[in-house]
C-alpha positions, 0 to 999 in steps of 0.5 A: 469505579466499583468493581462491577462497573470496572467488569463492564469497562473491560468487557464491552465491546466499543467497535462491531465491524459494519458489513460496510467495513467488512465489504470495503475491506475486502474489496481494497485487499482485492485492488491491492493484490491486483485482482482487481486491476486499475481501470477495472469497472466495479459493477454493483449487481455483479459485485453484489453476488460475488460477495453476498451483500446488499446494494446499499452496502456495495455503494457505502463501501465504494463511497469509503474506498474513493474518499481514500482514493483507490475508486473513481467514479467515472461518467457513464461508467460508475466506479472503476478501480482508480488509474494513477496519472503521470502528475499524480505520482509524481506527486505521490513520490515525492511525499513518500520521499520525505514522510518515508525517511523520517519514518525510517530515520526515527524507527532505527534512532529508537531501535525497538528489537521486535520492529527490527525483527518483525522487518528482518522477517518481513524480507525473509519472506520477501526474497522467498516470494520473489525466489519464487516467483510469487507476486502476490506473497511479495506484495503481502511481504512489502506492505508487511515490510513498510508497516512494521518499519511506519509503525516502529517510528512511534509517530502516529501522524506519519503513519495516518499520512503514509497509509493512503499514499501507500494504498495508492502507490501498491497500484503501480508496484504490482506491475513495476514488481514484475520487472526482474532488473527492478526485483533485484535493485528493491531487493537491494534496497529495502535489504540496505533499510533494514540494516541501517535501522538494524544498526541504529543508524538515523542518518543511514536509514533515512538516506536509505529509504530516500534513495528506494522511493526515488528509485521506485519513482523512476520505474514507476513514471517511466511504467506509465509514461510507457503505457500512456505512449501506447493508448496514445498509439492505439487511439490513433491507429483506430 
């Protein structure tokens, strides 16, 4: 390689953000921090002003969104932010369960000291949003929190699995984050991770992120065996 093709190697830009990808981005940040809220219609026209897009460009990112999960297109509806259903997270936990502790057995067997700061961080931030009331910097500090810890277990396939379950799961943690008993045991909990992985503890780091995702499942099916008791009971009163 002569020395202008290496200049050219280096300088090219191999990926431009599509607008698709750009209105697709910012629309899963918006079902994420729970602007938009589960069951939510995602009307075009409507989304079109806000944003300041075309139609075309609404659509491709909505058919991104629902191949990962987070919009379903309803019958005589069009595409609403998606619900959870009892099975499904279920489901979703008991994934979560196993690819989370390895994930968090590997990060603190290799130990890397920038992802044990960058997690220690993360809760910093974490204890701060809930100290303060803030849901929304606490939502931010957690996805902060797990991705730094994904990414620490250098396993690039755990991480592809993880992502999408946690998208989905980010649907039910901002309203289980809500619950003051359940601030408290999380804060516990991810405090317990971080310490273990701190500490180099494999064995520990696992059991650590096991018991968290299985006491998160136990807020999160009985939120939604709660809510669905309630449009069962509304549906039946009208």
């Amino acid at each position: 390689m002569n020395k202008r093709d290496e200049l050219q190697f280096t300088l090219r830009i191999e990926d431009v953000p599509t607008v698709r990808s750009m209105v697709a981005q910012k629309l899963r940040e918006a079902i994420m921090s729970g602007r938009l809220k589960p069951g939510q219609r995602l009307v075009e026209r409507e989304l079109c002003e806000m944003m300041g897009v075309s139609r075309p460009s609404i659509r491709e990112a909505l058919r991104v969104l629902e191949a990962d999960g987070l919009v379903n297109t309803v019958p005589h509806r069009g595409p609403v932010v998606s619900t959870i259903s009892l099975e499904e997270a279920k489901q979703l936990y008991a994934a979560r369960a196993v690819l989370e502790g390895f994930a968090g057995r590997e990060c603190a067997r290799l130990r890397d000291p920038d992802v044990v700061r960058r997690i220690g961080e993360a809760l910093a931030r974490l204890k701060t949003a809930f100290a303060e009331g803030d849901l929304t910097a606490a939502l931010e500090a957690k996805t902060d929190f797990y991705a730094a810890m994904i990414g620490g277990c250098q396993n690039a396939f755990i991480e592809r699995m993880l992502r999408p379950l946690h998208d989905r799961i980010t649907l039910l943690r901002i309203t289980s984050m809500s619950h003051p008993k359940r601030i408290n045991k999380s804060l516990r909990e991810v405090t317990a991770i971080w310490r273990a992985i701190q500490n180099g503890d494999p064995d520990l780091a696992e059991q650590c992120c096991v018991d968290h995702v299985k006491a998160a499942a136990v807020a999160a099916l009985s939120m939604i065996e709660q809510s669905s008791a309630q449009k069962e009971k509304a549906v039946a009163e009208e």
